[in-house]
ROTIZA-779253 format. One record per residue (C-alpha): residue number from 1; residue in one letter; x, y, z. Coordinates in Angstrom, 3 decimals. Last residue first. Layout:
<lonus>
(NUM; 'a'; (X; Y; Z))
...
</lonus>
This chain:
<lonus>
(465; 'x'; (-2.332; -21.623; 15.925))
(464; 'x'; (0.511; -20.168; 13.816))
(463; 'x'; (-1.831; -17.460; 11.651))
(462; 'x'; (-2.514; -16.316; 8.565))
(461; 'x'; (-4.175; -12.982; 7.413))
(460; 'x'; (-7.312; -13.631; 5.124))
(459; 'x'; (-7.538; -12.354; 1.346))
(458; 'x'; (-11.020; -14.479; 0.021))
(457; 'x'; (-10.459; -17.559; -2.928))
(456; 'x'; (-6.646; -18.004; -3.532))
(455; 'x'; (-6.589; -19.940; -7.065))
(454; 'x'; (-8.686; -16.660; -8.588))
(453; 'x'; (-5.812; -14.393; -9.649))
(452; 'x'; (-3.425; -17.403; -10.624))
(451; 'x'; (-3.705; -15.863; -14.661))
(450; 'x'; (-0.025; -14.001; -14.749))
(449; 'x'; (-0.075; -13.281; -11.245))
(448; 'x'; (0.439; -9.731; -12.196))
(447; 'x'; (-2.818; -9.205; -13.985))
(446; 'x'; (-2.160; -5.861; -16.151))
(445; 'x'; (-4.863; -3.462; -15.516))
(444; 'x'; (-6.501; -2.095; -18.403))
(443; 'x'; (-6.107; 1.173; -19.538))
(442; 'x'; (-9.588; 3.228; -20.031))
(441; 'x'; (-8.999; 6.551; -21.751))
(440; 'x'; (-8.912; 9.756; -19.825))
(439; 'x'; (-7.713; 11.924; -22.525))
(438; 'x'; (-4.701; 9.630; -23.211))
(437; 'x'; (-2.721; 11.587; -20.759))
(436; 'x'; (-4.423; 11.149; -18.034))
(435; 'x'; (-4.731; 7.219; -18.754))
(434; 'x'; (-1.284; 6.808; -19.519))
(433; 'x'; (-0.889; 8.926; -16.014))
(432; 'x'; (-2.816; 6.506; -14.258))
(431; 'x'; (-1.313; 3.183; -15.543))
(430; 'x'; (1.714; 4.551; -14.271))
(429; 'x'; (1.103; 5.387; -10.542))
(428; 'x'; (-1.733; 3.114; -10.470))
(427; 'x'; (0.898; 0.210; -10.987))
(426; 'x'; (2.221; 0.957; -7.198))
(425; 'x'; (-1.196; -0.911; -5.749))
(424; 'x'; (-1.570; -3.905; -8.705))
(423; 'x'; (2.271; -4.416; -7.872))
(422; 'x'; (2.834; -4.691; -4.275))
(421; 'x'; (0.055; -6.835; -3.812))
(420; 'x'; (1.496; -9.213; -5.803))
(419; 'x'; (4.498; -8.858; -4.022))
(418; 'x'; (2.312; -9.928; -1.112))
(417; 'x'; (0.758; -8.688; 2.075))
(416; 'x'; (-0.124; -10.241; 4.979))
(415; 'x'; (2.960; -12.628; 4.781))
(414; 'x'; (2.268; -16.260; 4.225))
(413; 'x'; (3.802; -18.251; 6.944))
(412; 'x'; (6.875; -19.513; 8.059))
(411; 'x'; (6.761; -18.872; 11.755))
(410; 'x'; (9.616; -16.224; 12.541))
(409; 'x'; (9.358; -14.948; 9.091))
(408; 'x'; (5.057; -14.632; 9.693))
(407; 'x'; (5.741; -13.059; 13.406))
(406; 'x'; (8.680; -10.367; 12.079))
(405; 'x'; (6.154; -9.045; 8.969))
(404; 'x'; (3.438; -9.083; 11.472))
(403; 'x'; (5.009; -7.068; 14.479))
(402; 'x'; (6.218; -4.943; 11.899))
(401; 'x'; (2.833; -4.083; 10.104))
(400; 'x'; (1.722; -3.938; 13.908))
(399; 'x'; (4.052; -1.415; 14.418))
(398; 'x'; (3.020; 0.882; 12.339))
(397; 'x'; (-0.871; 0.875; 13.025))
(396; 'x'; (-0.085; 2.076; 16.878))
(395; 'x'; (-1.533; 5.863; 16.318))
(394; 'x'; (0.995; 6.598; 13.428))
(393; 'x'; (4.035; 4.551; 14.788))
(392; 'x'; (3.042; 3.935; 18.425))
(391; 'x'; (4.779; 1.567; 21.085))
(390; 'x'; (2.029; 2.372; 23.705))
(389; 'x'; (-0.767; 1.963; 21.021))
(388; 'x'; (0.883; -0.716; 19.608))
(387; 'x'; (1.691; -2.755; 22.873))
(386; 'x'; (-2.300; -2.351; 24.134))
(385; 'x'; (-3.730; -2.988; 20.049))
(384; 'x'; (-1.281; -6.181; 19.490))
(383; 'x'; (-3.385; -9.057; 20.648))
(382; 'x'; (-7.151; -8.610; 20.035))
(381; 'x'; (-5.878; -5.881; 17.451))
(380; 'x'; (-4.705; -8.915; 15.184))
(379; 'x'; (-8.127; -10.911; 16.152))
(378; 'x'; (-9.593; -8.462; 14.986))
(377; 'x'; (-12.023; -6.477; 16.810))
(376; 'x'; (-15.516; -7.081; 15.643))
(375; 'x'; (-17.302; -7.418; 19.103))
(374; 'x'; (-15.593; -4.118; 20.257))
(373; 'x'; (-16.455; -2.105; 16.836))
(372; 'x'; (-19.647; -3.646; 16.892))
(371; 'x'; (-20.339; -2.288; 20.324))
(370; 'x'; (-18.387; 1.065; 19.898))
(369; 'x'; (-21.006; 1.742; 16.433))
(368; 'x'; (-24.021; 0.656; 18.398))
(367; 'x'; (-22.497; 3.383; 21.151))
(366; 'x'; (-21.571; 6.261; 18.441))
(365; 'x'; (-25.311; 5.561; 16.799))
(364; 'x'; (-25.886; 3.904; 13.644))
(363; 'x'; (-25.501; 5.802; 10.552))
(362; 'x'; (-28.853; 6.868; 8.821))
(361; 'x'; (-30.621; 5.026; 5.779))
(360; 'x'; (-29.366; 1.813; 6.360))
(359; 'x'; (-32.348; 0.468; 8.342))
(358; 'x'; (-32.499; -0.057; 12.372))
(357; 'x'; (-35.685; -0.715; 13.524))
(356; 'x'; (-34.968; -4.691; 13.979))
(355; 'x'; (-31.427; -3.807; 16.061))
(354; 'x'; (-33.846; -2.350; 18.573))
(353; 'x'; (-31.287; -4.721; 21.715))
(352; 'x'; (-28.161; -3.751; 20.414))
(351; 'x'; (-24.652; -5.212; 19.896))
(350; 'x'; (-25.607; -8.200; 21.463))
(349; 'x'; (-29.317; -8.182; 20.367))
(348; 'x'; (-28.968; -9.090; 17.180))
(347; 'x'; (-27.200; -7.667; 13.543))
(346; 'x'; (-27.356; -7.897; 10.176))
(345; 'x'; (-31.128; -8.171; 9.545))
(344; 'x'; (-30.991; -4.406; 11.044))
(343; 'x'; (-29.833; -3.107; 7.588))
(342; 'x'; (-26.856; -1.171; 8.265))
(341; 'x'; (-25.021; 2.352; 8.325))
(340; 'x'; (-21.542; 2.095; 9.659))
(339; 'x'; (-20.075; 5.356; 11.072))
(338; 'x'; (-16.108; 6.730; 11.783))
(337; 'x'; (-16.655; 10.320; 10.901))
(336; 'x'; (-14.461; 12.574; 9.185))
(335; 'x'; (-13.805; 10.402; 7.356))
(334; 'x'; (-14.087; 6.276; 8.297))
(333; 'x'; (-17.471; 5.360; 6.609))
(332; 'x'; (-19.050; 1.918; 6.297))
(331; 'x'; (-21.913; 0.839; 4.388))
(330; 'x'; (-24.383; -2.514; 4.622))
(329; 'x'; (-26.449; -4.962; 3.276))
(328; 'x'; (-25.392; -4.835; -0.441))
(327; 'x'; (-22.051; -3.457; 0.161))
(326; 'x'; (-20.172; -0.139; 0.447))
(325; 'x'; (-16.924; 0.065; 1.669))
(324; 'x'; (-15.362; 3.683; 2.282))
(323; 'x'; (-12.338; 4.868; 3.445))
(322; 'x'; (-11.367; 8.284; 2.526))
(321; 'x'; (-7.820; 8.507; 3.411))
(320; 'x'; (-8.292; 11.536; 4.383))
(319; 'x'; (-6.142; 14.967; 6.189))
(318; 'x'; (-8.183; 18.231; 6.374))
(317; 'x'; (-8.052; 20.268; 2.999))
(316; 'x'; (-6.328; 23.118; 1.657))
(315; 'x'; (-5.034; 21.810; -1.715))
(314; 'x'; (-1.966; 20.342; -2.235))
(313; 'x'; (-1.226; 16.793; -1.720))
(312; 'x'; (-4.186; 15.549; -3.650))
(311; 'x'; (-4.965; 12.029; -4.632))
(310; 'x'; (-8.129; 10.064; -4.768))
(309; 'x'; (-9.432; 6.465; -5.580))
(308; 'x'; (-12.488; 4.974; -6.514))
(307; 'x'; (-13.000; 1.381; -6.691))
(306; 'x'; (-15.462; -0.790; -8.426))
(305; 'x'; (-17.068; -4.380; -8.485))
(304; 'x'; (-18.439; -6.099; -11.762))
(303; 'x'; (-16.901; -9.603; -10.931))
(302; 'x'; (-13.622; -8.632; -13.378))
(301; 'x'; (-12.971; -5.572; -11.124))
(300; 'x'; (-13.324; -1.891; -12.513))
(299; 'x'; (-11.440; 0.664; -11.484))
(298; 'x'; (-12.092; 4.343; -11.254))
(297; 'x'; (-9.351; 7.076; -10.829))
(296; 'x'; (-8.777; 10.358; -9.285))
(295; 'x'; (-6.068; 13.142; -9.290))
(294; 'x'; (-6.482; 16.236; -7.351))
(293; 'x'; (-3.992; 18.932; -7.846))
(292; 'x'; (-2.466; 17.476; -11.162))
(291; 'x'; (1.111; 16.763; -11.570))
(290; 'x'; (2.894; 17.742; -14.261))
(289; 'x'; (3.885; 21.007; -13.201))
(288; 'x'; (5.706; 23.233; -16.106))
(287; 'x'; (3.713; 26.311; -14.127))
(286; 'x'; (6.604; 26.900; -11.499))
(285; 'x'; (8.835; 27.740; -14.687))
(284; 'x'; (6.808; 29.632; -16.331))
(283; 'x'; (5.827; 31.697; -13.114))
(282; 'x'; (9.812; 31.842; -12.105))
(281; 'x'; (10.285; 30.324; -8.959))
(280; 'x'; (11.254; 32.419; -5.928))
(279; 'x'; (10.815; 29.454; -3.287))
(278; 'x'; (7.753; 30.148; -1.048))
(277; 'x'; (5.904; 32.490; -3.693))
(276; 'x'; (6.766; 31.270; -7.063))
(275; 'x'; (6.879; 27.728; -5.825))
(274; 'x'; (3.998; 27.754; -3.638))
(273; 'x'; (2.130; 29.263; -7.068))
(272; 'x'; (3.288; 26.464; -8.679))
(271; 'x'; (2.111; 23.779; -5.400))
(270; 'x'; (-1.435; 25.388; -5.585))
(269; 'x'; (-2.766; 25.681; -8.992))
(268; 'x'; (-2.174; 21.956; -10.788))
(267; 'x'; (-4.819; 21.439; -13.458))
(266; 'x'; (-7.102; 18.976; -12.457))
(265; 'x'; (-6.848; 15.081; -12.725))
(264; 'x'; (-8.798; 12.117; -14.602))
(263; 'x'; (-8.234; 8.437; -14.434))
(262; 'x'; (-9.984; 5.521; -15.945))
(261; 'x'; (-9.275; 1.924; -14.862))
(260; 'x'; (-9.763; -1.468; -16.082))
(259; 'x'; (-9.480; -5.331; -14.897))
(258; 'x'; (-8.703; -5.526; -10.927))
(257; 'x'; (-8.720; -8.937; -10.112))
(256; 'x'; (-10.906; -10.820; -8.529))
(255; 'x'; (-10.837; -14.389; -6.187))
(254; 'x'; (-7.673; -13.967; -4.237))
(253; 'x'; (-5.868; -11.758; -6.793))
(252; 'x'; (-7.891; -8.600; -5.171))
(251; 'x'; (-10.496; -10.011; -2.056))
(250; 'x'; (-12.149; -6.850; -2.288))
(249; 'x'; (-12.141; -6.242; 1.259))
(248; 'x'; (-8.101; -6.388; 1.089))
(247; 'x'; (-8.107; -3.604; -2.212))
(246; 'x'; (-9.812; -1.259; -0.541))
(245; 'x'; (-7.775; -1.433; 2.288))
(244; 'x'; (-4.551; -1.219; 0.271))
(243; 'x'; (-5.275; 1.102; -2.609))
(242; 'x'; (-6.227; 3.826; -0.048))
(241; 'x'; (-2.478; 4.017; 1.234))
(240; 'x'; (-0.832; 2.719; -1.782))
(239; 'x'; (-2.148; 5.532; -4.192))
(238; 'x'; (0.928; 7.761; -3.941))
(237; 'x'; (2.008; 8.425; -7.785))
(236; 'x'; (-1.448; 9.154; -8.659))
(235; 'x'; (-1.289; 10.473; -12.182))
(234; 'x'; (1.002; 13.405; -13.491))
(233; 'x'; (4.945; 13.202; -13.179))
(232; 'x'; (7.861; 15.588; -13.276))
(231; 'x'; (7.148; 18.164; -10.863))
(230; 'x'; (5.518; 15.407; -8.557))
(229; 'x'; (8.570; 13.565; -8.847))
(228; 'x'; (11.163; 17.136; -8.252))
(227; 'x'; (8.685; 17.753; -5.158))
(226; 'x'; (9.246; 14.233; -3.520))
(225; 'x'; (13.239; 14.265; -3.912))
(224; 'x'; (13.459; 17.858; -2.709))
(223; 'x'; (17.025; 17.152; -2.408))
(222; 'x'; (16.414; 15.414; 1.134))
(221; 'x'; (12.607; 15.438; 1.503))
(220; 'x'; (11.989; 18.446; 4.391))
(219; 'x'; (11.370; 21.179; 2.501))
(218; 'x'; (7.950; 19.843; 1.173))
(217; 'x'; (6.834; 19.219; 4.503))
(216; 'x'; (4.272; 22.267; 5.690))
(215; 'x'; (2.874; 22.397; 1.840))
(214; 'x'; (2.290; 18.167; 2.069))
(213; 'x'; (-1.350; 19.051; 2.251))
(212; 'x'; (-2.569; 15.408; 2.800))
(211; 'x'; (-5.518; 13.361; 0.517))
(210; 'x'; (-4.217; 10.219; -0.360))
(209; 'x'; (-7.301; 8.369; -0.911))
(208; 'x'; (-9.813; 5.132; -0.505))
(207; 'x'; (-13.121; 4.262; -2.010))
(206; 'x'; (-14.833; 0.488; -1.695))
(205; 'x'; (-17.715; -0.457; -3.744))
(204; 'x'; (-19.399; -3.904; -4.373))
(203; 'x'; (-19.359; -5.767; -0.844))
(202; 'x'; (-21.858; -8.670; -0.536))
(201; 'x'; (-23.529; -8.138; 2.316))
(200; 'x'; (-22.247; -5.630; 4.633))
(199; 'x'; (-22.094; -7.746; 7.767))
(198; 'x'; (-20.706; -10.106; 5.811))
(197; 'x'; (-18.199; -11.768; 8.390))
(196; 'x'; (-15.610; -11.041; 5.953))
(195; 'x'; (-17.097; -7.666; 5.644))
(194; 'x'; (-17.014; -6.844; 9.342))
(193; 'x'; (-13.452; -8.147; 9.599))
(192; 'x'; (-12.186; -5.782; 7.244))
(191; 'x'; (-13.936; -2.883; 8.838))
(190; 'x'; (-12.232; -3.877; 12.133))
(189; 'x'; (-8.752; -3.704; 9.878))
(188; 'x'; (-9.896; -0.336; 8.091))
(187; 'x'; (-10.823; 1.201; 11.925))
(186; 'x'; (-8.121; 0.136; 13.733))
(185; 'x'; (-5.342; 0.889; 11.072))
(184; 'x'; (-3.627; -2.356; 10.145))
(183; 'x'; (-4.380; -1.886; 6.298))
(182; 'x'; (-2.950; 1.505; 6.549))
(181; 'x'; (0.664; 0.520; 7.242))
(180; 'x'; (1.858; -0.502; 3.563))
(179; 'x'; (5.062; -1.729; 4.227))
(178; 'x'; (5.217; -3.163; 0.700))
(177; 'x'; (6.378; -6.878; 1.242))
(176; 'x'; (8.894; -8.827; -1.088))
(175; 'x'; (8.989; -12.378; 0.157))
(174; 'x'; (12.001; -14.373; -1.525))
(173; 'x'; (11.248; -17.177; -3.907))
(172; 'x'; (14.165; -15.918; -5.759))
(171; 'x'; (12.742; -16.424; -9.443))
(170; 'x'; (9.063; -15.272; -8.381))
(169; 'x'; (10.570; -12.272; -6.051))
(168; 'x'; (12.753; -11.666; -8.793))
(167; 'x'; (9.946; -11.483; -11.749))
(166; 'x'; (8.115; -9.245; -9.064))
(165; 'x'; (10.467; -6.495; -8.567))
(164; 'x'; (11.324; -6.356; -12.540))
(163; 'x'; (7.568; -6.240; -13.178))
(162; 'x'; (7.306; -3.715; -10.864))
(161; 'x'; (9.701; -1.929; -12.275))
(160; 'x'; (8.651; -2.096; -15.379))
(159; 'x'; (5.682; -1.234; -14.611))
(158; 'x'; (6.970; 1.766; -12.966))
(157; 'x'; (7.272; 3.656; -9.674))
(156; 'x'; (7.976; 0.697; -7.413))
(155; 'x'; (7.731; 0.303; -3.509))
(154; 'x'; (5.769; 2.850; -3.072))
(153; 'x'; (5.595; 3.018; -0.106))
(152; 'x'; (8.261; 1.752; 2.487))
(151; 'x'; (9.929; -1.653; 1.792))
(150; 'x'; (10.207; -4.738; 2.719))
(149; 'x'; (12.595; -7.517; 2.118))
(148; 'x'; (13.284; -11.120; 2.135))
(147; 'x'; (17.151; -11.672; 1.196))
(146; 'x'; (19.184; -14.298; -1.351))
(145; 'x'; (21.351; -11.272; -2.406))
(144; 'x'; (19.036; -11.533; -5.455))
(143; 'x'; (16.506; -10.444; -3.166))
(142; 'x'; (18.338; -7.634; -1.877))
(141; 'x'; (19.568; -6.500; -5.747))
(140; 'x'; (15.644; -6.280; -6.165))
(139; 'x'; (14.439; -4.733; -3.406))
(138; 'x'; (17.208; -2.066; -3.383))
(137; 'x'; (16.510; -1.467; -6.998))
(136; 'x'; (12.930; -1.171; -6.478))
(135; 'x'; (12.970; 1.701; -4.016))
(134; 'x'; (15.710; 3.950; -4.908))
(133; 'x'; (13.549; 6.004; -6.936))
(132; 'x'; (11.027; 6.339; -4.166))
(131; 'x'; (13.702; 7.652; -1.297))
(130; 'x'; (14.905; 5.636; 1.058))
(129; 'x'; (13.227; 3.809; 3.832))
(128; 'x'; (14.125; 0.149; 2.867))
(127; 'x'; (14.058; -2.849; 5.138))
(126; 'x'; (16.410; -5.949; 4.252))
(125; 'x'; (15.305; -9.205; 5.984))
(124; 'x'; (17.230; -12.683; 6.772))
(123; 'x'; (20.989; -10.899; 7.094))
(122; 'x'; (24.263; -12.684; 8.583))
(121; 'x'; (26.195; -13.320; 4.982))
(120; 'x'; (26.292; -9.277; 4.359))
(119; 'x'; (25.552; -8.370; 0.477))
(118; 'x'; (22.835; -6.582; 1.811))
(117; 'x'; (24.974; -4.115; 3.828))
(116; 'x'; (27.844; -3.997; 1.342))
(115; 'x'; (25.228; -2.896; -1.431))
(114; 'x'; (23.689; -0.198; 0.551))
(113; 'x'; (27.246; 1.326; 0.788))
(112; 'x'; (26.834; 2.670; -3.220))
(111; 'x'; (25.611; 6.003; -2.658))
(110; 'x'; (28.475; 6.663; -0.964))
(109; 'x'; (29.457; 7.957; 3.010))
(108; 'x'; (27.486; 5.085; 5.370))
(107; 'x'; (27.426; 1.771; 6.210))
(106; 'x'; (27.268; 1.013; 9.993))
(105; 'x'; (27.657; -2.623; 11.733))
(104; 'x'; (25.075; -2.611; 14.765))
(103; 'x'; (25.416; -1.429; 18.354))
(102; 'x'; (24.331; -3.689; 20.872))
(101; 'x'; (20.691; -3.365; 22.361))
(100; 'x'; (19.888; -1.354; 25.425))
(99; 'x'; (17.081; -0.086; 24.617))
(98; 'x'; (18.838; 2.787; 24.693))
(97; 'x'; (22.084; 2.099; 23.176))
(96; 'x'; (19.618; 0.658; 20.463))
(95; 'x'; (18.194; 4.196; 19.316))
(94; 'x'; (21.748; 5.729; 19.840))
(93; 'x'; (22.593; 3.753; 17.204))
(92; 'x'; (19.807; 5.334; 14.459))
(91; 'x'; (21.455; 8.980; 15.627))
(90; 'x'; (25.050; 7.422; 14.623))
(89; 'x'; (23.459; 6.471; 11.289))
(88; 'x'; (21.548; 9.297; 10.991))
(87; 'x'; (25.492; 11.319; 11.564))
(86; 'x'; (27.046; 9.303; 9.038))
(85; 'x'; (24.885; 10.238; 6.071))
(84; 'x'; (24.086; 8.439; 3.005))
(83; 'x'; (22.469; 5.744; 5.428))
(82; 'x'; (23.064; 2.097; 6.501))
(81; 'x'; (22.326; 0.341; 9.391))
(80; 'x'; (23.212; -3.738; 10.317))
(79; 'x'; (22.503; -5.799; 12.104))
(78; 'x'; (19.228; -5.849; 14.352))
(77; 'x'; (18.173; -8.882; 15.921))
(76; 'x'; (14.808; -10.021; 15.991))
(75; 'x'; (12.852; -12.502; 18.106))
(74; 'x'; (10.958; -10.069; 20.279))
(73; 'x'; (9.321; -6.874; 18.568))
(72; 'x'; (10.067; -4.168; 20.911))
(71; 'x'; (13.635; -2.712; 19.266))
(70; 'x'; (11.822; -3.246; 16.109))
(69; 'x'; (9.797; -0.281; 16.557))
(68; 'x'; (13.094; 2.133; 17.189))
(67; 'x'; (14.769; 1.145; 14.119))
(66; 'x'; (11.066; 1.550; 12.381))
(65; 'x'; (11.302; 5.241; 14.241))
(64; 'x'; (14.447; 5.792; 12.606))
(63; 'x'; (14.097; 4.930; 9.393))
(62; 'x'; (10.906; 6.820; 8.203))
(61; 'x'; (12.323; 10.411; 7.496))
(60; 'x'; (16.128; 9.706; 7.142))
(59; 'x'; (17.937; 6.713; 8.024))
(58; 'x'; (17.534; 5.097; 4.874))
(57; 'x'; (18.465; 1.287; 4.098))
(56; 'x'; (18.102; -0.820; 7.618))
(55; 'x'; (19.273; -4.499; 8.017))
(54; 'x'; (17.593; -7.163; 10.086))
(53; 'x'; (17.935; -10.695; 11.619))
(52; 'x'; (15.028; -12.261; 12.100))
(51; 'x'; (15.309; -14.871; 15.191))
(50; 'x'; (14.125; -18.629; 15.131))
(49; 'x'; (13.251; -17.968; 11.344))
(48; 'x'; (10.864; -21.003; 9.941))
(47; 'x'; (11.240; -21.272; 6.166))
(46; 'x'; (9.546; -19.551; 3.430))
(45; 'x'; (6.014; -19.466; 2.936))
(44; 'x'; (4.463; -18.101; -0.309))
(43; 'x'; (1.054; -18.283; -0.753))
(42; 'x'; (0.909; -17.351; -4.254))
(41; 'x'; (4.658; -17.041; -5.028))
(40; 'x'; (4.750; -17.940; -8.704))
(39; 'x'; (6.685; -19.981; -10.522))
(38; 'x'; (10.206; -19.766; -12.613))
(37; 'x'; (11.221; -22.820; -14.584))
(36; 'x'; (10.464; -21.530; -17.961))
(35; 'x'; (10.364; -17.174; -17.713))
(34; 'x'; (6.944; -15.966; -16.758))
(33; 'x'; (5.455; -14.180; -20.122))
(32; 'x'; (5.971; -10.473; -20.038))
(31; 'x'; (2.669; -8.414; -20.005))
(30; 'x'; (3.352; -5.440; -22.050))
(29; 'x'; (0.701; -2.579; -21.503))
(28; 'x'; (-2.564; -1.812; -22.806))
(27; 'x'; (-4.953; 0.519; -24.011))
(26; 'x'; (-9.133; -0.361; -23.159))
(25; 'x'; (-10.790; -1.817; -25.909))
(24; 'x'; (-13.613; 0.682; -26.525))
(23; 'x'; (-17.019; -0.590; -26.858))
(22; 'x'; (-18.698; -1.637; -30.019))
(21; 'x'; (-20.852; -4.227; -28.362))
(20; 'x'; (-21.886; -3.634; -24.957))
(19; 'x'; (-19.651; -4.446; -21.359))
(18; 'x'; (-22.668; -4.680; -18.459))
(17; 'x'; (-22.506; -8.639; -19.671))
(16; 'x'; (-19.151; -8.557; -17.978))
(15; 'x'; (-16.866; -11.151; -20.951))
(14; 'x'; (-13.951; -8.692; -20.351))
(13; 'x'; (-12.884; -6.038; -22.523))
(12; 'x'; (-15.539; -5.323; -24.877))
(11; 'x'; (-16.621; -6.877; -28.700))
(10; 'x'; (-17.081; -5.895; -31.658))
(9; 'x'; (-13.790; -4.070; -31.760))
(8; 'x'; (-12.487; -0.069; -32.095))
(7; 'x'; (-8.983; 0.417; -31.197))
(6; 'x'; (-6.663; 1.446; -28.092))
(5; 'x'; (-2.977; 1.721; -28.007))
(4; 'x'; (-0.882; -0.813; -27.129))
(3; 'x'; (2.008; 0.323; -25.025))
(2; 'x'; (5.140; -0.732; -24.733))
(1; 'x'; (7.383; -0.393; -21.468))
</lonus>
């Protein structure tokens, strides 16, 4: 992956009047043309699937429980599971001898059995719950293998990766989904709705984060997979989970595109000293951390709009995702608090009868909030909230991402999320660190459509009826 480092010009890096002569251009990376005969998947819907038939990579962490999902989401089959180890495997079929479900073919015992389950003639979908560094590989050789497939977050590490991902998505004309769960979370999908009815106005600012003490779980990723990255890496390699919301109620690559981002981290403290106390590291050693303890970054969109996004794994803090969307009417809040603040103009008497002395300045109260929060509810949530709450998968938000991947193969329609999507969230773990380790310089954000950013105009979910 080349990069182009920055120079002085006359000019800035988009035509935004609020860029000034004599700016910075911001460093880039290698944009590979589209190859002749290959075209984008905008809007991509594949044909009708009567039942999705399924395949499982990684039995470990995640696998099991979307085994176990699946198991309520009518018109699939599963087919096949596959794990390094036998025994997750065997754990994975006792999942369908209790629903009562037959027991699928089993791969297991090399690092190479993933390839004899996609290479299987009776698969539609591939699901991967590895590790990251297996992640884009999978998807790749899976889509080649003439598969859809989704996979856990992140689904790519690199650009060139992602590039590699998307290039084979675009040549297969397979759907490659992130299984980015977040954007189905009650509050972020309600949210959603609120701004696309534009009870905020025009939205300009949404924040989102990975912030998680991890210090309970490090021993838990099978040779300390997750550690060994963070040891190895600075930037935000995790930004999917406030990437995607924020993303979604900015309409990205259906009507902006993210253009420019500066990150910035600290100096790691807490996971070296974890390793000389927890794990007998040697200070030098534990101290050759790459990864900061709290990373952040700032993007700019090409209509002027910005995004702020946080990750830290390691310091003492209560879980938060951050959640914010701030428009010119309106401002919503999910941590620690769920809260909207709004101008009364945007709302009437059936969510409350004083909605004229209401102003911005103060959230609304917890039973204005439940009323908009009732009259908002997604249509998605409408349908699925009773069966994913009893189902659950991180409060009910997990299986709905399945529940939608399964209903838009069954129906041939545009998944919720795109490989496109996929890339401009993973491609802050890169463009970050060049960033970080360019003192902070601005690195602009490649456009992964390749110039079809604006031919979608507003991100909406699609539906059979």
């Amino acid at each position: 992956m080349a990069i182009l480092l920055a120079s002085i010009v006359l000019m800035g890096c988009t035509n935004n009047p609020a860029n000034k002569e004599g700016a910075f251009e911001p460093i880039r990376t290698d944009v590979p043309e589209r190859p002749a005969g290959q075209k984008d998947v905008l809007g991509l819907a594949a044909p009708e699937l009567d039942t999705v038939r399924v395949g499982f990579i990684g039995l470990g962490m995640r696998g099991p429980g979307a085994v176990e999902r699946f198991t309520y989401i009518p018109g699939t089959k599963i087919v096949a599971l596959c794990d390094l180890h036998a025994d997750r495997v065997e754990r994975a079929q006792a999942i369908l001898d209790k629903a009562g479900l037959p027991r699928a073919a089993a791969y297991s015992g090399s690092e190479e059995a993933w390839k004899e389950l996609v290479e299987r003639d009776d698969l539609d979908l591939v699901y991967i719950a590895t590790d990251w560094k297996h992640h884009a590989e999978m998807m790749v050789y899976a889509m080649e293998q003439g598969k859809h497939v989704a996979c856990e977050v992140p689904a790519a590490m690199t650009l060139d990766e992602i590039w590699s991902v998307v290039n084979t998505a675009e040549k297969t004309q397979k759907h490659a989904m992130q299984l980015e769960n977040c954007v189905y979370d009650f509050f972020e999908l309600t949210t959603l709705n609120m701004a696309q009815q534009g009870l905020f106005g025009e939205v300009l600012h949404a924040e989102g984060a990975y912030i998680h003490n991890l210090r309970d779980f490090w021993d838990s990723y099978e040779g300390d997979w997750r550690m060994q990255y963070n040891k190895e890496f600075r930037g935000d390699v995790y930004a999917t989970h406030g990437m995607g919301p924020a993303a979604q109620v900015l309409d990205i690559h259906r009507g902006d595109k993210m253009n420019v981002l500066v990150s910035m981290d600290t100096r790691p403290v807490n996971i070296p000293e974890y390793l000389i106390e927890e794990r007998g590291m040697d200070r030098d050693s534990a101290y050759n951390f790459a990864n900061g303890q709290h990373t952040m970054t700032m993007i700019r969109t090409e209509k002027g709009k910005t995004i702020h996004i946080q990750h830290d794994v390691s310091s003492p803090r209560p879980y938060t995702r951050m959640y914010q969307v701030s428009g010119t009417k309106g401002f919503a809040n999910k941590y620690p608090n769920q809260g909207y603040a709004l101008e009364g103009e945007m709302l009437d008497e059936s969510v409350t009868p004083d909605h004229e002395n209401l102003n911005a300045h103060a959230y609304v109260s917890d039973e204005v909030r439940d009323a908009l929060m009732t009259k908002y509810k997604h249509r998605i949530h409408q349908e699925l909230e009773e069966k994913a709450k009893e189902v659950g998968g991180h409060g009910g938000m997990d299986f709905i991402m399945d529940y939608r991947l399964v209903y838009c193969l069954r129906n041939g329609l545009p998944l919720d999320m795109d490989v496109y999507d996929l890339a401009e969230w993973c491609s802050l773990a890169e463009l970050s660190r060049i960033s970080i380790e360019h003192n902070s310089a601005p690195v602009e954000v490649p456009d992964f459509t390749r110039g079809n950013w604006d031919r979608i105009q507003g991100f909406e979910h699609a539906f059979a009826d």
